[in-house]
C-alpha positions in Angstrom: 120.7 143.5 176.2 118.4 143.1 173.1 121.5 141.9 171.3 122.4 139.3 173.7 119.0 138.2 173.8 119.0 137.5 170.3 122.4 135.8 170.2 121.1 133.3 173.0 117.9 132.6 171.4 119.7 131.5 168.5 122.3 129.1 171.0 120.0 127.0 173.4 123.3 125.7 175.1 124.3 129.1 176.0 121.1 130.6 177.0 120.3 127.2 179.4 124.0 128.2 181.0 122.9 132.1 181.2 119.5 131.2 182.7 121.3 129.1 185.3 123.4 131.7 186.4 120.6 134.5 186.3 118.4 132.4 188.5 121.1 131.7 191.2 121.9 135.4 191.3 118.8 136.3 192.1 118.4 133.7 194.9 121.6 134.8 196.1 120.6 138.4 195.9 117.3 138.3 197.4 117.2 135.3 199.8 114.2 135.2 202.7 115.3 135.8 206.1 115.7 132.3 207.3 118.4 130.6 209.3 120.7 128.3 207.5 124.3 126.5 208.4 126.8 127.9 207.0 128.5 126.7 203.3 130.0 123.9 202.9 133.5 123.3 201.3 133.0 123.8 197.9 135.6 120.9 197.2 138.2 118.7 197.7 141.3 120.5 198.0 143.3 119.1 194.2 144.8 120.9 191.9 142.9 123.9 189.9 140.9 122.5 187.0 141.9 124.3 183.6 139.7 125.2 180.6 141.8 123.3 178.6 142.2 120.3 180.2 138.1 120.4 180.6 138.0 120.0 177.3 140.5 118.1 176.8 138.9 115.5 178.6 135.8 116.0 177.5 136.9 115.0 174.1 138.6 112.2 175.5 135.9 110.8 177.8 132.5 112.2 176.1 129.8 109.9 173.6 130.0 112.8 171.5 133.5 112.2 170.1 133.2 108.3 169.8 129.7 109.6 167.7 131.9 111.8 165.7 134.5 108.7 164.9 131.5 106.2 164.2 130.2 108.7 161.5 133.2 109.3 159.7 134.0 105.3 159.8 130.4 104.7 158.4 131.4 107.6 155.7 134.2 105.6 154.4 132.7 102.5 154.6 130.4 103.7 152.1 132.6 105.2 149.8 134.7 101.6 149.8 131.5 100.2 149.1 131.4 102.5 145.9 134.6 101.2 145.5 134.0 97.8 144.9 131.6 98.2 142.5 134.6 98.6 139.9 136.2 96.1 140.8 136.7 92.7 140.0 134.5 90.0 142.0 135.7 86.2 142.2 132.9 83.3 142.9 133.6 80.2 144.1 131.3 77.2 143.9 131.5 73.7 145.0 128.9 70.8 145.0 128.7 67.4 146.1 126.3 64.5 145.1 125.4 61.2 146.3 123.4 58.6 143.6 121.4 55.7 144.1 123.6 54.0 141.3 126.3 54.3 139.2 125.7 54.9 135.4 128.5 53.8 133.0 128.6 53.1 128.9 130.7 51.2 126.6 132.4 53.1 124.0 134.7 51.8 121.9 135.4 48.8 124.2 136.4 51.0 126.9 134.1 51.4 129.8 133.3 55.3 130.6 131.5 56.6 133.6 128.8 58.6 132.9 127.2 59.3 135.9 129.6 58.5 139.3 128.1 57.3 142.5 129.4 60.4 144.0 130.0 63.3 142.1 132.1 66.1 142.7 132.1 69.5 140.9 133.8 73.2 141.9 133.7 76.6 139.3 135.6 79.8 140.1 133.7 82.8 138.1 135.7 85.8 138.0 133.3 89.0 137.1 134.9 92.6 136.1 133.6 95.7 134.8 136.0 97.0 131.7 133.8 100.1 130.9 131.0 101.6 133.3 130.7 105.5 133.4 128.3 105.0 136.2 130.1 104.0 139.2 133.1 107.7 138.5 130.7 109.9 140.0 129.1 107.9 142.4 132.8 107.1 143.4 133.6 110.5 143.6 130.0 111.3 145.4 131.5 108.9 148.3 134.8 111.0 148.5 132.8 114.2 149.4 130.5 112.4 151.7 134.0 111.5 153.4 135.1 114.7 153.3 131.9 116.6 154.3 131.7 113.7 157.7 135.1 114.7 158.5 134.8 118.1 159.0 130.9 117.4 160.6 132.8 115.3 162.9 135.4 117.8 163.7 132.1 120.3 164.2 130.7 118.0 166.7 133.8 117.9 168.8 133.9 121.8 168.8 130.2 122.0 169.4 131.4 119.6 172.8 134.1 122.1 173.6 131.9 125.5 173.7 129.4 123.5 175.8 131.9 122.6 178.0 133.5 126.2 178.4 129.7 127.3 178.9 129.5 125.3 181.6 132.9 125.9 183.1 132.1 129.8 183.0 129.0 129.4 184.6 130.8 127.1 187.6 133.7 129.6 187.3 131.0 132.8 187.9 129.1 130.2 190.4 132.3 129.8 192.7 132.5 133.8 192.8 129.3 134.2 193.7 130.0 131.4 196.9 133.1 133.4 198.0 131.3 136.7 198.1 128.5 135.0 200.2 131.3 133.6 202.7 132.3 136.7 203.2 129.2 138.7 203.7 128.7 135.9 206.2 131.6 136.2 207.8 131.2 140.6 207.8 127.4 139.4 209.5 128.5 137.2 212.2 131.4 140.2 213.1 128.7 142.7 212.9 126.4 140.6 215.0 128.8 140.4 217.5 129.7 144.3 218.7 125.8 144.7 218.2 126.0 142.6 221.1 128.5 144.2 222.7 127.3 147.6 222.4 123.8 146.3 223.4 125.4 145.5 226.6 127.1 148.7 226.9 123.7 150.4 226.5 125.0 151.7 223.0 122.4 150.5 220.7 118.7 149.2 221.0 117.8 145.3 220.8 115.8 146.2 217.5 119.7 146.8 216.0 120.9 143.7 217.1 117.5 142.1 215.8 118.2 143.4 212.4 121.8 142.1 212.5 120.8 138.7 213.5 118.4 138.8 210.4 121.0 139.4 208.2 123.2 136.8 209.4 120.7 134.3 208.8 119.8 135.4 205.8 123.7 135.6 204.5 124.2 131.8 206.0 121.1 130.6 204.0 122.4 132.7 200.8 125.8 130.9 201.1 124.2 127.1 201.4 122.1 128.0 198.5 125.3 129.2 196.3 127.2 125.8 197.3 124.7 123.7 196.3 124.4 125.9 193.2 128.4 125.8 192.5 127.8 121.8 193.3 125.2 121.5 190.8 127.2 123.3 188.5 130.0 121.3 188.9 127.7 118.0 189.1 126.8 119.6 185.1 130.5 119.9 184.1 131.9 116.8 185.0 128.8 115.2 183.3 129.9 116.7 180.1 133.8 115.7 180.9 132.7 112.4 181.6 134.4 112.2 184.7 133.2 111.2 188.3 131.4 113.4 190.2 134.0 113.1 193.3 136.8 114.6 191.0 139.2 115.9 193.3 140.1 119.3 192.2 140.3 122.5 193.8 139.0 125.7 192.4 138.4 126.2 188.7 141.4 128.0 187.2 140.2 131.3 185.7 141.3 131.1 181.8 143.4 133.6 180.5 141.7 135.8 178.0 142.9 137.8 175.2 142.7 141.6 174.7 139.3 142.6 173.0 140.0 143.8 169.9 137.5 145.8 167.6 138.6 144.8 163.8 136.3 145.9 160.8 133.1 144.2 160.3 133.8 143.3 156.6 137.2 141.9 158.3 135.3 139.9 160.6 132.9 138.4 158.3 135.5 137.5 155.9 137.3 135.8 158.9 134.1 133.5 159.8 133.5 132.4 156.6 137.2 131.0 156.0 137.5 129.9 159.3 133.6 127.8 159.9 134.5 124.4 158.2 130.7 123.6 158.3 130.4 126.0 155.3 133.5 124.0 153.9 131.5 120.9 154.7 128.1 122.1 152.9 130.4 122.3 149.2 131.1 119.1 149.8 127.7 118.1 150.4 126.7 120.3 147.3 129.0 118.8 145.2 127.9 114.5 146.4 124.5 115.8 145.4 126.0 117.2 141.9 128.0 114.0 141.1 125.0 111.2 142.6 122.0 113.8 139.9 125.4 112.7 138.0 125.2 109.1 137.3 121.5 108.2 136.3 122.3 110.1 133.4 125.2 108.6 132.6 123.0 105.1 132.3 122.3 105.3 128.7 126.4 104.5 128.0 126.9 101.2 127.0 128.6 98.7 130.2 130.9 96.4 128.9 131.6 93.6 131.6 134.2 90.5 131.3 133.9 87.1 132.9 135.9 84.2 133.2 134.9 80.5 134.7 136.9 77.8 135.5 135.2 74.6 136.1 136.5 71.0 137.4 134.7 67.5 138.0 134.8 63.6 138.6 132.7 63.1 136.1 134.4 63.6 132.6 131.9 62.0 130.8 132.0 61.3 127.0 134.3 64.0 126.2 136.8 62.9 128.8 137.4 66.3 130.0 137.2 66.7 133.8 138.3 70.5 133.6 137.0 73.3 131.5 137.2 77.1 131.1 135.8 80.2 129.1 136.2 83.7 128.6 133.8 85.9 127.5 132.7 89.8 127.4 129.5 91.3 127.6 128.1 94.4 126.3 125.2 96.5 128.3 122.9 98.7 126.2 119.9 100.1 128.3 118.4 102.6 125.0 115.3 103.3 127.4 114.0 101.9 130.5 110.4 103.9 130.9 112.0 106.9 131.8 113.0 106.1 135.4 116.6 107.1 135.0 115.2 110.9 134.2 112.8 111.1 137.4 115.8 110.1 139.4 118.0 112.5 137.9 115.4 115.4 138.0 114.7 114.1 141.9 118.6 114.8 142.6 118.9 117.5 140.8 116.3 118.8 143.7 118.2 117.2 146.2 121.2 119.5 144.8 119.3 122.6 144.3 118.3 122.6 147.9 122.2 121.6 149.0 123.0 124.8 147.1 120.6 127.3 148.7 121.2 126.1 151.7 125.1 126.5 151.9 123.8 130.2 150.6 121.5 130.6 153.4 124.1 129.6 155.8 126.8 132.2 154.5 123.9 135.0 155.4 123.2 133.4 158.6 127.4 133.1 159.4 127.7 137.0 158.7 124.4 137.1 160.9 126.0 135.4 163.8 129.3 137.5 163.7 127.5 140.7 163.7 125.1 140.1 166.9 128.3 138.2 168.6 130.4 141.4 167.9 127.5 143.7 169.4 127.0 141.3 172.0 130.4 141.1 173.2 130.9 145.2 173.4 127.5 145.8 175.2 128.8 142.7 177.8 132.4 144.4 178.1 130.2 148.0 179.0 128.2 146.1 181.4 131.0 144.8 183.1 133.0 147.6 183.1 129.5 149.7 184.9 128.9 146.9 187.4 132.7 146.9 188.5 132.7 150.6 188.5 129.5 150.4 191.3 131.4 147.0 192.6 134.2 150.0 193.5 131.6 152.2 194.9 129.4 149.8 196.9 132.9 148.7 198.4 134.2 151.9 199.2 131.2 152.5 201.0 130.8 149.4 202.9 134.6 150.3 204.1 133.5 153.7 205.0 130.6 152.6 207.0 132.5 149.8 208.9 134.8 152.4 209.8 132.3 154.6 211.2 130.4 151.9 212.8 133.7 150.5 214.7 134.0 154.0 216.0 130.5 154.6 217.1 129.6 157.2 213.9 127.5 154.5 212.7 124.4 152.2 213.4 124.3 148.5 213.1 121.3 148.7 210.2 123.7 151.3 208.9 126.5 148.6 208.7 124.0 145.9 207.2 122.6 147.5 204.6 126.2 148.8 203.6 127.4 145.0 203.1 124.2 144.0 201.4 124.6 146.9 198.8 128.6 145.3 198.6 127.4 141.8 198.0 124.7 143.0 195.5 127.3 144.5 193.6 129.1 141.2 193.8 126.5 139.7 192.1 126.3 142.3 189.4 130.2 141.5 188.8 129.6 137.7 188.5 126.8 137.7 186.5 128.3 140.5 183.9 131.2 138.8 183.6 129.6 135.6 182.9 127.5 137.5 180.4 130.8 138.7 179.1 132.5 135.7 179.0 129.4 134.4 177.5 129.7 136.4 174.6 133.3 136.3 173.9 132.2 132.4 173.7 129.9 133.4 170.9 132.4 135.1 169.2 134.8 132.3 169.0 132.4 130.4 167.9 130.8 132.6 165.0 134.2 133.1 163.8 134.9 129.5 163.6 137.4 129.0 166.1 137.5 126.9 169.6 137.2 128.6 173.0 140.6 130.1 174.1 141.5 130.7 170.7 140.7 132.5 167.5 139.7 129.9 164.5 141.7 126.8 164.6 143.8 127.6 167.3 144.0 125.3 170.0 142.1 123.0 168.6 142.8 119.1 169.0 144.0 116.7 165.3 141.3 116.7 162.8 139.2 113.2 162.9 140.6 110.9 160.2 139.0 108.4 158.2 139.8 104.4 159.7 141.7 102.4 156.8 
C-alpha cells in the first residue's frame, strides 16, 4: 500500500477519512473483553440518503459555496472598477453663502449687484478620457481575474463534493462494520445459550460456557463502539451537508459505481489535463499577470482627457452673465518619472514569470496525481478482491463449524473462534472497500471530474458572475 500512502499524504481530507476508518476497525477487531449493552439503532427509520443528494445539499447548505459566490462577485466588482476608469465621470457642485451686507455699484445709471446678501452658485464638470492606452490591459487583466475566480470557485465547490463523498464512504463502510457486529452478537448470544444447555446436559465443561460468555460481552461492547462510530460519522457528514444532526434518514444508499476500466496512461494524462479547470484557471492567472507587467509600460503614451463645466449663479456681476460654460482638452505627456514605471514593470514581469512556472509545475504534478491514483486504485481493487476471497472462506468455515457444533462434532471455543475469524474478515471487507472506494475518489478527482462521474459529469451549473 506504498502507493496509497503516497496518494493520501498528498490529500489530507482523504487520509483524515482513511485514518477514521482504520482506527474504528481495529477497535472493532480487537475490543477487550468487557460487558457492554447492546447497539443502539443506528437511526431514524427515513428514507436512504444518496450520494448525490449529499452533495447536493451540501452545495446548497455549505459556507463554502456562498465563499465561492462572494469571490467571484468581488472578481467582477473589480474588473467594473477597471471599467470605469474609461469612462466618463460627471461632478456636481453646489454652494451657498450668507453675507453680512450686500455690495452693489452704479454703472451706467443702473444699479448692479455685485456681491448678493445670499449667494447661490452650482457647476456640473463632466471629465472623459479620449485616448489612454493604460487602462486596455488593465481592463482586460480584470476579465481573466473573472475568469480565473470562476473556475476557482467552481473548484471550491468540487473540492466540497469529494469531501463530502469521503465522508459518506467512510459512514457508508462505518454502517457495515455495525451490521457485522449485530450479528456476531446475535451468533454470541445463540452460542451462549446451547453452551448452557449442553452444560446442563453434562455435554460441555463450565470453562466452555465461560469462554462463550466472554465473547458475548466482548461482541456487545464491539457493537456500542461501532454505533457510536457510525454516529460520529454521521455527526461529520451532516456537518459538511449543513443539515441537522437529527436528519431523519435511514441507511446511506450504497452509490452505484462504474466498471473499472484500465485505459492507457498517456490516455489518462491527456484526460486530466483537459478535464482539471484549475490548470484552465492558472492561464488565466498567467495571462492578468502578462496584461497588468502590460500597462506601466504603456505610461509613456501621451493621455488625452476632455472636460466640460457648466456653471450658474445669482450673482451676475459686471458682465451680467449668471450662466457660463467651457470646453476644453488636455494632453498628458509623462517623458520620465524617475524610473518608477520600469521597477513596476520588471516587479510584474516577476509576478508573471512565477504565474508561468507554476501552471508548469502543476501540469507535472496533474500527471503525478493520475499516475499514483491509477496505481492506487488497482492495488485497492486486489485488496478487495483478497479480503472478500478470505470474507468467503472465513464464512464458509464459520457455517461448517456451527454445523458441527449444533450436532455435537464441535466445541463451544470451536464455535467462537470460528465467528471471530468471520467478523475479522468482515472487517477486512469494510475497510478494503473503503480503501477502494477511496481511491476510485482519487481518481475522479485527478482526472478532473466530480465523484460519481468521470470529468464534468454530474456536476452542478458553473458559478456565474452577478451583473
Amino acid at each position: 500500500m506504498d502507493g496509497a500512502r503516497s496518494n493520501l499524504a498528498m490529500n489530507p481530507n482523504l487520509r483524515r477519512s482513511l485514518a477514521t476508518l482504520a482506527a474504528a476497525a481495529a477497535v472493532l477487531a480487537a475490543a477487550p473483553p468487557v460487558r457492554s449493552q447492546e447497539a443502539a439503532a443506528l437511526a431514524p427509520a427515513g428514507p436512504p440518503l444518496s450520494l448525490a443528494r449529499a452533495i447536493e445539499l451540501a452545495l446548497a447548505g455549505n459556507e463554502i459555496s456562498a465563499i465561492a459566490a462572494a469571490r467571484l462577485e468581488g472578481a467582477g466588482a473589480m474588473r467594473r472598477q477597471a471599467i470605469a476608469q474609461f469612462l466618463p465621470a460627471l461632478t456636481i457642485t453646489a454652494n451657498a453663502t450668507r453675507r453680512a451686507r450686500e455690495v452693489t455699484r452704479i454703472i451706467n445709471g443702473d444699479e448692479v449687484t455685485v456681491q448678493a446678501i445670499d449667494a447661490y452658485s452650482s457647476q456640473g464638470a463632466i471629465d472623459t478620457p479620449l485616448f489612454d492606452l493604460r487602462a486596455l490591459p488593465l481592463i482586460r487583466a480584470a476579465s481573466n481575474a473573472v475568469a480565473a475566480q470562476t473556475i476557482e470557485s467552481q473548484e471550491l465547490r468540487r473540492a466540497l463534493a469529494f469531501d463530502v463523498a469521503d465522508g459518506f464512504y467512510a459512514a457508508l463502510s462505518l454502517e457495515r462494520l455495525l451490521e457485522a457486529a449485530r450479528q456476531r452478537v446475535a451468533v454470541g448470544r445463540q452460542t451462549v445459550e446451547e453452551s448452557r444447555i449442553r452444560l446442563d446436559a453434562g455435554l460441555a465443561n463450565r470453562n466452555d460456557l465461560t469462554r462463550t460468555e466472554l465473547e458475548l460481552a466482548t461482541a456487545e461492547l464491539v457493537a456500542t463502539r461501532a454505533a457510536n462510530s457510525v454516529t460520529t460519522a454521521r455527526l461529520a457528514l451532516f456537518y459538511l451537508i449543513n443539515a441537522p444532526a437529527d436528519l431523519t434518514v435511514g441507511a446511506l444508499a450504497v452509490p452505484e459505481r462504474a466498471p473499472l476500466q484500465n485505459p492507457d496512461r498517456a490516455e489518462l494524462v491527456a484526460q486530466a489535463l483537459t478535464g482539471r479547470e484549475e490548470l484552465v484557471a492558472l492561464d488565466e492567472r498567467l495571462e492578468q499577470a502578462r496584461q497588468l507587467a502590460l500597462a506601466p509600460r504603456l505610461g509613456w503614451v501621451p493621455r488625452l482627457d476632455l472636460r466640460g463645466i457648466y456653471r450658474w449663479t445669482n450673482e451676475a456681476g459686471l458682465s451680467g452673465n449668471s450662466e457660463d460654460w467651457n470646453i476644453g482638452a488636455n494632453l498628458t505627456w509623462e517623458l520620465f518619472d524617475g524610473g518608477d514605471r520600469i521597477a513596476q514593470a520588471a516587479q510584474r514581469d516577476a509576478v508573471a514569470k512565477e504565474a508561468a512556472l507554476d501552471l508548469a509545475q502543476r501540469r507535472r504534478q496533474v500527471a503525478l496525481e493520475v499516475d499514483q491514483a491509477s496505481a492506487d486504485l488497482a492495488t485497492a481493487e486486489a485488496a478487495l478482491t483478497q479480503a472478500r476471497t478470505q470474507l468467503a472462506f472465513a464464512s464458509q468455515n464459520a457455517e461448517e463449524v456451527r454445523e458441527r457444533f449444533q450436532n455435537g462434532l464441535a466445541t463451544a471455543l470451536e464455535q467462537t473462534d470460528a465467528q471471530v475469524s468471520a467478523f475479522e474478515a468482515e472487517v477486512e471487507v469494510a475497510r478494503q472497500g473503503f480503501a477502494r472506494d477511496v481511491a476510485d475518489l482519487a481518481l475522479q478527482r485527478a482526472l478532473g471530474g466530480w465523484p460519481g462521474g468521470g470529468p464534468g459529469a454530474g456536476a452542478p451549473p458553473t458559478l456565474q458572475e452577478t451583473p
